[in-house]
Structure formats: C-alpha cells, structure tokens
N, C-alpha and C positions, 0 to 999 in steps of 0.2 A: 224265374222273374216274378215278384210278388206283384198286385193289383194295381199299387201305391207307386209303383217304377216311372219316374218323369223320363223319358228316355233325351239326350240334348239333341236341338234339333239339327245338328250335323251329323249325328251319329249315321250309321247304317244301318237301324233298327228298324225292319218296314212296320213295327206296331209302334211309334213313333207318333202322337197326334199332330195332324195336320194345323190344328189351332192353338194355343198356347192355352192352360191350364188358366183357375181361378186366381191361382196362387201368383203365375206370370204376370198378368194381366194386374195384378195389385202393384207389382212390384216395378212395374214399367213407368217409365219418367212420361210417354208420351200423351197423359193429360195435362201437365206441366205443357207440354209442347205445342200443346194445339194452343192451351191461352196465348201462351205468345205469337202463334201466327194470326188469332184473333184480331190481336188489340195490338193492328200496329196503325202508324200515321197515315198510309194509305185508306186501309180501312174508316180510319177516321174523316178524311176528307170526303170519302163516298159519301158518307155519313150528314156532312158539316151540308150538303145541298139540300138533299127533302129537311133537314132542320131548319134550318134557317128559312124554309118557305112555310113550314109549318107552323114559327116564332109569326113571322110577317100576316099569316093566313087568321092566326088568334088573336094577334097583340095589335096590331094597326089598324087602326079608324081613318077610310080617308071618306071625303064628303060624296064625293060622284058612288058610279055604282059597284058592285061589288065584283065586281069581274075584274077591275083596275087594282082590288086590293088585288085580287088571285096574281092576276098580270106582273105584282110586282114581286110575289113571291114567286112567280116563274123565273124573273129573272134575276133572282137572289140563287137561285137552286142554281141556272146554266150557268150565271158567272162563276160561281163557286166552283164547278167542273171544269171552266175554263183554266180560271187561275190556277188552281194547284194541280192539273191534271190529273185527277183523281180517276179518272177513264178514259179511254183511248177515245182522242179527241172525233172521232168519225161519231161513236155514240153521242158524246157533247152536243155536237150538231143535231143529231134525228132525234133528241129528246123533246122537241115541240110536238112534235110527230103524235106521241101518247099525251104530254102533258097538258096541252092547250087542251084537248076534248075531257079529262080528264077533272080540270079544273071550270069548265063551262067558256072557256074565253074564246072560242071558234070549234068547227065544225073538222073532224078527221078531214073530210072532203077539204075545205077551204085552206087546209096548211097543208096536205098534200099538192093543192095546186101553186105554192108560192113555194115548195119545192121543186117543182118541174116549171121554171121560168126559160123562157126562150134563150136564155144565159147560161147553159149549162157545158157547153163541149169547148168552151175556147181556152181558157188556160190547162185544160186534160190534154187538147191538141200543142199547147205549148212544153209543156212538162215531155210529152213524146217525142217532139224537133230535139229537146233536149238531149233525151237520151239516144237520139240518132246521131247528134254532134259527136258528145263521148264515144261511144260504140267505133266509131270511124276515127277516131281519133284526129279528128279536125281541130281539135282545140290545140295539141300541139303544133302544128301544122301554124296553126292562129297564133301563135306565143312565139315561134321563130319569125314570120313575117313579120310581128310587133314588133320586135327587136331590132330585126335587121332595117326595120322603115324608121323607126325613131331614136334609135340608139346617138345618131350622129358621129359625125369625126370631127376634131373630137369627141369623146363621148362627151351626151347632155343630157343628164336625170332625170331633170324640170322635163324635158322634151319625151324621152321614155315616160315617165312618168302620164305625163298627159297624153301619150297613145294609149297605154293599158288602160288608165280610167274613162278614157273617148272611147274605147271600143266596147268596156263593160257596160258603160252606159247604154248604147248604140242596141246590144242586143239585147239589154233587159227593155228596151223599149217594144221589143216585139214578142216578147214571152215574157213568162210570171218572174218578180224579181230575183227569187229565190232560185228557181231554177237557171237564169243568168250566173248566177253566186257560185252557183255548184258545178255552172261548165268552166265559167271564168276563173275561180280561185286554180286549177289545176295549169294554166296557161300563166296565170301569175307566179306562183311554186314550179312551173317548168323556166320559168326565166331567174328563179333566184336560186337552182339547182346549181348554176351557174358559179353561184359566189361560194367563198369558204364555208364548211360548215359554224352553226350558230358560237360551240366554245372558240372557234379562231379566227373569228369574223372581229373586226374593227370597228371603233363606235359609230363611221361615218357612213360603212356597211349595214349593223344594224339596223340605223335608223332609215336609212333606205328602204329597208325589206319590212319594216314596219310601215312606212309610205306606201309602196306597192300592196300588202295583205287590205291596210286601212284604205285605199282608194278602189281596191276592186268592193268591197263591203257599200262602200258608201255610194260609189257611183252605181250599182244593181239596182239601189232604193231611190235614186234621183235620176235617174233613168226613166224607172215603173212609173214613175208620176207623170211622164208625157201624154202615155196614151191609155187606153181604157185597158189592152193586152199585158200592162205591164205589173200590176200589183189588182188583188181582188178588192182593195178598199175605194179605187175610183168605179167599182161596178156594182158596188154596196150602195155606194151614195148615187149612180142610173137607177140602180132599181129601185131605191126608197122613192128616188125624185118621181118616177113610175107609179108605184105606188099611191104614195099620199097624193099626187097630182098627176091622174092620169088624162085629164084631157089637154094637160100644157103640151108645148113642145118637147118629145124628147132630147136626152144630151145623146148627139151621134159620137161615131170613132172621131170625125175632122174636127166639128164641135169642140171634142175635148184636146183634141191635137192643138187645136188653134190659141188655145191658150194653156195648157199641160206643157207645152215646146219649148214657148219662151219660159215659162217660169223655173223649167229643169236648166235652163241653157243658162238663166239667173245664178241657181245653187250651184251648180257644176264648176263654173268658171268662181264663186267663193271657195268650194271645196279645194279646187287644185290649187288656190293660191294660199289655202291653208296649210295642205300638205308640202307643198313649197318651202314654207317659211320655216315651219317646225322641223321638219326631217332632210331638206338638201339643202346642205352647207356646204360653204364656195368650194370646201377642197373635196368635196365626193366624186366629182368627174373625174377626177384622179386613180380615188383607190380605187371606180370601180372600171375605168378602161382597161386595166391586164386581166380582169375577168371575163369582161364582153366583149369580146375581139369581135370585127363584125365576118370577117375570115373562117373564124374557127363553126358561126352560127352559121353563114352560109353552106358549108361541108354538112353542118347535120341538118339541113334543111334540104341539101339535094342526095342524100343518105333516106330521107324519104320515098324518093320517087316523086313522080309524076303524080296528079289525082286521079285514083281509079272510078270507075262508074259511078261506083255508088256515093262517091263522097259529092258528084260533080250533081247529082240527082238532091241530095240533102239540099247541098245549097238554093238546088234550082226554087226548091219547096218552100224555101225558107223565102227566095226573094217573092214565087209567086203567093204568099199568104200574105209580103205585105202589102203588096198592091192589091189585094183584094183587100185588104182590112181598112185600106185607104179611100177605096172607091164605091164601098157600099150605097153612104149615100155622100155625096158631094155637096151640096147647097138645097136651100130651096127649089130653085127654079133648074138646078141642073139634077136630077136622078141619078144614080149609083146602081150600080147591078143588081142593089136590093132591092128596085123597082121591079123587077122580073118576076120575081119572088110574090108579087102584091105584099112589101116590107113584112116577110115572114121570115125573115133573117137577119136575127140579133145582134146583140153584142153582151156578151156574158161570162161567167163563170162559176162551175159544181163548186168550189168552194166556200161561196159566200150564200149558200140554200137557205143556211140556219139563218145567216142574216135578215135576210126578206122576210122569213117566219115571226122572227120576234118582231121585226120593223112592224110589222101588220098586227101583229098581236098586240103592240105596243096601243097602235092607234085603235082601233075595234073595240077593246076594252074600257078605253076612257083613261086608261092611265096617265096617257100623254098629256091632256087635258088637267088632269089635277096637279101634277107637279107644275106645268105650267103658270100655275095661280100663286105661286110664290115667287114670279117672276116678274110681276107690273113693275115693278122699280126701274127697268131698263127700259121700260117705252120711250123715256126721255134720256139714255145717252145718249151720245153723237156714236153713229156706227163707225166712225176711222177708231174709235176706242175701243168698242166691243169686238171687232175681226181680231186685231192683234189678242187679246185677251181670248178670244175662242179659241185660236190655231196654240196658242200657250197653253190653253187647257190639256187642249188634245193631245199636244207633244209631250207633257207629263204624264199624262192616264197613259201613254202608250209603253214608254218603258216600263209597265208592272204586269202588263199581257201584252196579249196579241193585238195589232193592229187594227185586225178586221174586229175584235170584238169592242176593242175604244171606239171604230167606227158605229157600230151596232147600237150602243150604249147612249152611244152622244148624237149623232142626228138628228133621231125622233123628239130630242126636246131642243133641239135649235131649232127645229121649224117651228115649234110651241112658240120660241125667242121670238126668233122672225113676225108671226104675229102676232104678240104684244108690240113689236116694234113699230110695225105697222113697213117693215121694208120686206123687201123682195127673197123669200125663204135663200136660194143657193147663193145670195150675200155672206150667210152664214154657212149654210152645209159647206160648201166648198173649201173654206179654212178651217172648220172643222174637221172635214176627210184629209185635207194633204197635211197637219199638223199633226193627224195619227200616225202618219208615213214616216216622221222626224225622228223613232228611235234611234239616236245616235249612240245612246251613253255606255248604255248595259248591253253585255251578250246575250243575254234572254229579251230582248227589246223584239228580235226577231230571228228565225230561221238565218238570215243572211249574215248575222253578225256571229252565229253561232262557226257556222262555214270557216270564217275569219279565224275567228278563237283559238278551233280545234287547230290551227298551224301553227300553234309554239312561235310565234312572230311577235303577238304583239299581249299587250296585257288591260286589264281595265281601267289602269290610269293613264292609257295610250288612247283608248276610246274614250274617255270622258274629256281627256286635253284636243284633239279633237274635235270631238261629237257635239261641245258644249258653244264653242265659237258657231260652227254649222248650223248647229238649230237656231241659235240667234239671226244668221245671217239669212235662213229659211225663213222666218219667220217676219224679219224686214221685208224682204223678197215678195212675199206673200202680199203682206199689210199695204205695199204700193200699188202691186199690180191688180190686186182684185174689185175694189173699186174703179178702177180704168180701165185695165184691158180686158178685166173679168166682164164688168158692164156691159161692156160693148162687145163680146163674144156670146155669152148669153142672153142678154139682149135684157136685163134685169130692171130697165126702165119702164116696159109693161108688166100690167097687171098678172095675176096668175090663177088661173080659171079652175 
C-alpha cells in the first residue's frame, strides 16, 4: 500500500483516515449546503427585528427625548418577532427583559418588576383545569349529555346548536379562551362522529358540521370577553389601566363581569342567529335525526359508567375556582375574601408579562407622548364616533397577529386619545381591548380559530361568511353599550387621579 492510498471510508482498513483528505473536502458539496441553510426566510425575519430598530434608532427624528426614539424601535424589533414568528414566541415576550436596559429606556430592575405582576398564575391555573378535563375524559362525557339535553324529539339543530355554543361559551368564561377551544372542539368532533363521514355526508349535513366546528371557535372568543379568566387581552388592558393610573380604582373580576356579561350575552345571541340562518335549513332536522338517535347516545353514555373520584373532584375544582373568582372582591362596601389577604390577591395572567413591559416602557420613555401630538384633531369629535371607529381599528389590526399584541400596540396611544379628548381614558381602552377579541375572519386571527381549521369542517370562506356579519354585530353591540352601561359600571363620569 503506497503513502498516496485514500482508503474509502467504509472499507475495513483500520489506517483508513478518521477525517476526510484535502482533496474530499474540495470536492464536497457541503459549502454549497451551509449557504443554503444560512440564507433562508426564517433567518431573514430574525434578522428583519434589530433592522428595523436600528433604520428607526438612525433615521427618525422625533421631537421629545431620545429614549421614545429608542422606545419605538423596540417596538418595531418585538412586533416584528411577533408577526412573522421568527422565534419561539416565550423569547418574543422576555426580549424587554435585555432590550429596554440595553437601549436606556428603564432599568433591568424596573422591567423585571412589570414582569412579576400580581397577575401571573391565573390563566397557567386554567390551562391545567384544562388538561385535567381531557385527561379524564370529561369532555366526552360533556358531548353525550349536550346531545342527549338538546337534541330534542324531534330532532332540533337550532336547539343542538345553541347547547354546544351555550356550553363553549360558559366554560371559556372560566379559563383562557383557547384553552375552552381545545377541550370544546373534541366534544364537538365527538358529536359529529356521529354523522356520515365528510365524502357521504349531504349538503344539509355539511353545513351543519360547519355550524357546530364555527360556533365552538367563535363562542370560546365571546365567552373569554365576559370575565378577566377568559382571554389575556381583558388583563392587558387591568394592568395597563394599573399601570398608567395607579391610584384610580382598579377594574375587579365583578367589575368587569358586570359589564363583560351582558355584552358577550349581546354577541352570543347574534352569533347563534348567524349560525342559524347560514347553516340550518328547514329540512336538516331530518337528515340529521337517523344519526342522532337519542337511544343510541344514551347506551354510550351509560357504556361509560358512573363518574369515578377523580372526575367528581375536577369538577368540584372547577365550580370552587369560580366562586372564588366571583367573590374576591364583591363591591365597595361589601369586601370579598380578598380582604383577608389585605387585597394581595390579584387577578392576572404569565401570558400577557411582555405586555405590561412594553405598556410601561411605552409611557416612561415619552413615546406615548409624541405620537400623541399628531392626534389634536380628535379633541373635537363626538365620542359615539370615535368608540365605533376605535373597536374597528382594533378588529382589523387583530386579524394580522395576535390579540394580545393589537392589544399591547393600541392602548397606550388611546389613553394618549383620551386625553386629547379630554374624556374618560377606559371610554376608549375598553373598545379598543374587546375589538382586538373580534378575529373572526382568518385562521391565524387566533389559536382558537386555528383548533377550528385543523378539522377538515370548514374552510376560509366559511370564516369570513361568518366572521364578517359578527364583527359587525360586535361592534354595534359595543358602540351602544359602552357609553351606558360601560358608564355606569366603571363609573367614567369621574375624574381620573
């Protein structure tokens, strides 16, 4: 064997080199290889955040101080991460964490403490009920009872119909929406197992099961609007109101129940006469009673059993969290168990951390302040004009991200509105926050709609036919009630300290 001998590297030759020659290494495609994993569009979007704050950090002159330029190329960088998900979005969120001290706009200390707000365990503690639901299989359990309670004799859709969406509703009011989504849709898909599969199914059967996917989606999101447990965007807009106005009154759970109640009970009762109109046609009672025998669901519901301990324990949990969530604090003058406490028990949630961050950094900075300066013009609308037009805003920004970050984004400058206007800030915040809630249209509008999607049911021109009446009728809904019953629950006729 001469010096010059490349032995291959599968051979048996223990003098075989462990490394590949000068010669291999030439002849290997894998620098070609790496360019291409370099330069692909992920990387690109990693990329597209510190760009774009570092265009905004050079290129823009605003007139206040120079923290509010930084300020707003912070949040040119996080939206950017937001939107195209360039990084698993937990990072998204802790990016304040280095960049505010980084950039001079607050102190490590000061954004570490607006991420540890008294708001941190309650939708983690709902996401866990969640998965003690699943786990026990209580949802089917919950899908035959819906059945056999609303199905009627004869059968009646409309009637079916509005139990599964009453009941989606009902429990996204006490945990995160999404998480309602994710127990609910399998209790929905366990009652449509029921009908023919999708090729032999009849057009009066599809669009049934298109009703059913579309009302557990929508009733999850108009549900969460009731109370502060049900979606992180009503706990973005407590802690900004905290925030920016910390010696006002806070918004308690009843507070927001008191008027979050009626306004979902408003959309809800649109939604099902939506879903009604569009999807059950006079002869569906028909095709769908030889499927839904109420006979045949009774046998697999006593093919269950009995509820054993642990299922009976779940619920027990579930009802005592809401009467704790209900009785915290009850009124002024009557105290809630979170008197006990001297009011060191919140109302919150870990998901919306990054929110409070940029909300504080928004204002600290000054930024808020100078966008606001291009806003005098509104001091003399009439506000019945400006709410509908703000909740519109909000309901468009929200189909192209995430809820909580349309919330994040648009707040901090409607309390800017608010005072140019010279009215009462949560005239605004408020249809600003629930009009970020209104993704109807798109499946990326939110996690819940995503739930939907992924069951082969329905398609995007089912959401938009839909979603697009909804948000109108949400948005009516809104623009009545918040001046009256808004008023007079927040009490928006005094001043704000």
């Amino acid at each position: 064997m001469n010096g010059d001998h490349e032995a291959h590297p599968n051979s048996g030759d223990i003098k075989a080199p462990l490394l590949p020659s000068h010669r291999q290494i030439q002849r290997s495609p894998s620098s070609h290889f790496t360019l291409k994993t370099i330069f692909t569009p992920n990387n690109f979007y990693i990329l597209l955040g510190p760009l774009l704050c570092a265009v905004i950090c050079v290129c823009v002159k605003l007139d206040g101080q120079a923290t509010s330029r930084n300020m707003l190329g912070v949040l040119a960088w996080v939206f950017a991460w937001w939107l195209t998900e360039a990084v698993p979005m937990p990072i998204t969120s802790m990016a304040p964490l280095f960049l505010f001290p980084l950039f001079g706009i607050s102190s490590a200390d000061t954004v570490a403490h607006s991420y540890m707000d008294d708001v941190i365990a309650l939708v983690l503690g709902s996401f866990i009920l969640a998965l003690a639901v699943e786990h026990y299989n209580i949802h089917k359990r919950l899908a035959l009872n819906i059945t056999i309670l609303f199905c009627g004799e004869p059968m009646n859709p409309p009637l079916l119909l509005l139990g599964i969406c009453g009941t989606t509703a009902f429990v996204s009011m006490w945990m995160h929406n999404v998480a309602a989504a994710v127990i609910m849709m399998p209790v929905a898909t366990g009652i449509l197992q029921n009908l023919p599969e999708v090729p032999l199914q009849s057009t009066l059967v599809r669009k049934y099961c298109k009703a059913v996917v579309l009302g557990v989606i929508y009733s999850a999101a108009v549900g969460g609007m009731s109370t502060l447990t049900g979606t992180g965007v009503n706990l973005i807009l407590v802690g900004m109101w905290k925030t920016y106005f910390p010696e006002a009154n806070p918004i308690s759970f009843s507070t927001w129940f008191c008027f979050g109640f009626p306004l979902a009970l408003v959309i809800f009762v649109a939604l099902w006469a939506i879903l009604c109109l569009f999807y059950c046609s006079r002869g569906s009672g028909p095709a769908l009673s030889e499927y839904l025998d109420k006979a045949n669901l009774k046998r697999e519901l006593d093919m269950l059993g009995p509820m054993a301990f642990a299922e009976k324990m779940v619920l027990a949990v579930f009802g005592m969290l809401i009467a704790l969530w209900m009785t915290r604090s009850i009124t002024d003058d009557i105290p809630g168990w979170g008197a006990l406490f001297n009011d060191r028990a919140g109302d919150g949630t870990a998901s919306v951390r990054a929110g409070f961050a940029i909300a504080d950094g928004v204002r600290t900075s000054g930024l808020a302040d100078d966008l606001s300066k291009a806003l005098d013009f509104l001091e003399a609308a009439p506000y019945l004009a400006i709410a509908p037009i703000v909740c519109l805003i909000s309901a468009i920004i929200t189909e192209f991200t995430s809820n909580n970050a349309t919330t994040t984004l648009v707040l901090p400058l409607l309390i800017q509105i608010a005072k140019t206007m010279h009215v009462h800030p949560l005239l605004l915040m408020v249809p600003g926050a629930i009009g970020a809630q209104f993704s109807f249209l798109l499946p990326t509008g939110t996690p819940s709609n995503i739930v939907g999607f992924t069951t082969g049911h329905i398609e995007i021109q089912d959401m938009i036919k839909t979603g697009l009446p909804l948000k109108i009728a949400g948005i009516a809904a809104l623009a009545f009630l918040m001046p009256t019953l808004g008023a007079y629950v927040f009490g928006t006729d005094g001043d704000v300290q």
